[in-house]
C-alpha positions as CSV (number, residue, x, y, z in Angstrom):
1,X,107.8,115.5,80.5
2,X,106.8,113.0,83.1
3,X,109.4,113.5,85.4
4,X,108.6,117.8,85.0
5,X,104.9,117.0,86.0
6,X,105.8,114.6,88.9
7,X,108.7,117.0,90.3
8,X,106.1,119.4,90.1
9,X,103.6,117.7,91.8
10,X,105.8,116.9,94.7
11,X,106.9,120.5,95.2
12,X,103.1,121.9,94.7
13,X,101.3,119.0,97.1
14,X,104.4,119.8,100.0
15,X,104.2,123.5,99.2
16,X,100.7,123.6,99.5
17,X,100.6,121.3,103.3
18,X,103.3,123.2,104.8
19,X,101.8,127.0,103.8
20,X,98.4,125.5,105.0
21,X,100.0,124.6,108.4
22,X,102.3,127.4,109.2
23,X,99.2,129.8,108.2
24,X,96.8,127.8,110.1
25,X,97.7,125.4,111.9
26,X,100.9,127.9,113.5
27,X,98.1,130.7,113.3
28,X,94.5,130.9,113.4
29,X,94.4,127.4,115.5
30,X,97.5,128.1,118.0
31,X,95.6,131.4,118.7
32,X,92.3,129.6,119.2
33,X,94.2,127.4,121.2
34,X,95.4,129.6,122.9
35,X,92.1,132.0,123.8
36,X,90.4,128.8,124.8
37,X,92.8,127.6,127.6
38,X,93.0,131.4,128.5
39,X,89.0,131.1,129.4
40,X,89.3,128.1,131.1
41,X,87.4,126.0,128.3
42,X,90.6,123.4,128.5
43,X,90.5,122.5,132.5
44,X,88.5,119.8,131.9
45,X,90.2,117.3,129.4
46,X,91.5,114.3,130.4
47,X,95.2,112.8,130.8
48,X,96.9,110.3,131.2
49,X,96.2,107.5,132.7
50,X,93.5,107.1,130.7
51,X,90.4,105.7,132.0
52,X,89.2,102.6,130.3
53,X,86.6,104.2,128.2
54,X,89.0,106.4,126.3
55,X,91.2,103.8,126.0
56,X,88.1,101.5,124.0
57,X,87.0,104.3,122.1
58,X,91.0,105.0,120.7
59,X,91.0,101.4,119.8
60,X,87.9,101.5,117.9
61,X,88.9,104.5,116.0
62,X,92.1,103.3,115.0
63,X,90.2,100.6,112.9
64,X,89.8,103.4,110.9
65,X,93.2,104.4,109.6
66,X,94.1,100.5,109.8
67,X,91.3,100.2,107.1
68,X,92.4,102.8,104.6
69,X,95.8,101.4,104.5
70,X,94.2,98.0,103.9
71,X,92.5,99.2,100.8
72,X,95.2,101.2,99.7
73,X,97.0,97.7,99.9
74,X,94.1,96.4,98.4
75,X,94.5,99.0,95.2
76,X,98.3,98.6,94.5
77,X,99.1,95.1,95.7
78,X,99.7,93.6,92.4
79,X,102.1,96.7,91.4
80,X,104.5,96.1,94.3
81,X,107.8,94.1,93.3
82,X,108.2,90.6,95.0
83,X,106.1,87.5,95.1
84,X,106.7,87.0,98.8
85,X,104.5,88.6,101.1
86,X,106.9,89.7,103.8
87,X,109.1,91.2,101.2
88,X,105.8,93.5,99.6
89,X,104.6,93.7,103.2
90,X,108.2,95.2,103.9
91,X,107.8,97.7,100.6
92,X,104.3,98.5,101.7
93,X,105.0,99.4,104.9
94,X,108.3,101.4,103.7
95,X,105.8,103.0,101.5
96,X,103.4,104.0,104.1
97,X,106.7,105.6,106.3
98,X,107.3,107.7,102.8
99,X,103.7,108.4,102.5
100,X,103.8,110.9,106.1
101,X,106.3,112.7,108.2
102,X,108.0,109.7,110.0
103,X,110.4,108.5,107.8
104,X,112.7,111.5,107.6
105,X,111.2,114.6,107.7
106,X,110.2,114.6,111.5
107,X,113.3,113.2,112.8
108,X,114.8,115.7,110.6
109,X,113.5,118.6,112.1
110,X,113.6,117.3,115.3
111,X,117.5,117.4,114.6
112,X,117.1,120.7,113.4
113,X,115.7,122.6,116.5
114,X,118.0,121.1,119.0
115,X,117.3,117.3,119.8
116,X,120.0,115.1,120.7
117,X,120.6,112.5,117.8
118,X,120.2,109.6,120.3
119,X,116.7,110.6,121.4
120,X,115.4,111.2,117.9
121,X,116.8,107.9,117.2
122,X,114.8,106.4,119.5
123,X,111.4,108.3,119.2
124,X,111.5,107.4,115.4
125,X,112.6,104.0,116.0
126,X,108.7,103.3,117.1
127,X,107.1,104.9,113.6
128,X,110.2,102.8,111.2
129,X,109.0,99.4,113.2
130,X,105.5,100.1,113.3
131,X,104.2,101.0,109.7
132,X,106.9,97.5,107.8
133,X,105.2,95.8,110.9
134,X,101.9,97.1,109.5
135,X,102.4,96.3,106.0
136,X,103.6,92.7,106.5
137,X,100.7,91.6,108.2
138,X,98.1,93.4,106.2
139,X,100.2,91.9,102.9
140,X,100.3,87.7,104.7
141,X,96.5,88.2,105.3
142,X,94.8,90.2,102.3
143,X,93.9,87.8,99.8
144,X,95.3,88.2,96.7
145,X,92.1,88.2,94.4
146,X,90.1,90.0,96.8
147,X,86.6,88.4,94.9
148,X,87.5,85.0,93.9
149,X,85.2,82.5,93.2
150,X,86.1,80.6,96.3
């Protein structure tokens, strides 16, 4: 029965995502998109390089996402396997890859419509190193009772 409802929450959650972008996002907001560069509304935005201001403003914001996968570390830390904090830093960070589109399914569909192997290699290299990179430091500096006494 448990494995029924979690099955079926897998195919419902990815079922749901993917109708919700090919309806939308490969609809309604490519043909917004679309009408809005065709007015000229698009001229203006800004490319690389960046100018310094951007580049502050990016960093700030990613504080953001860093934070909610510190308090998702937060929430599960004592249900990950390992007493060593690279190793659950490792698993955390492996869980976080699982967790998007990085891990497989991009460089899967990248695959799919026509990228050579090598390049997809190497674009997803960046995503596989980044997020166990992530999850080892946020797992060597969260404490492990988040309100002790000291």
């Amino acid at each position: 029965m448990h494995w029924t409802r979690i099955v079926s929450a897998t195919i419902l959650t990815a079922a749901i995502g993917f109708l919700i972008h090919v309806l939308y996002g490969q609809g309604v907001a490519i043909e917004y998109v679309q009408k809005a560069a065709e007015d000229g509304r698009l001229n203006d935005v800004i490319t690389q390089p960046y100018p310094n201001w951007v580049v502050v403003i990016a960093s700030l914001t990613a504080l953001i996402p860093a934070f909610g996968k510190v308090f998702v570390y937060i929430l599960i830390q004592d249900k990950l396997p390992s007493q060593n904090k690279i190793i659950k830093g490792i698993i955390f960070g492996v869980v976080l890859l699982f967790m998007g589109d990085d891990l497989l399914r991009m460089p899967i569909m990248s695959i799919v419509i026509g990228n050579p192997f090598d390049v997809v290699f190497v674009q997803s290299l960046e995503k596989w190193v980044i997020y166990p990179a992530m999850g080892i430091f946020i797992a060597l500096l969260v404490p492990k009772q988040l309100f002790s006494n000291s």
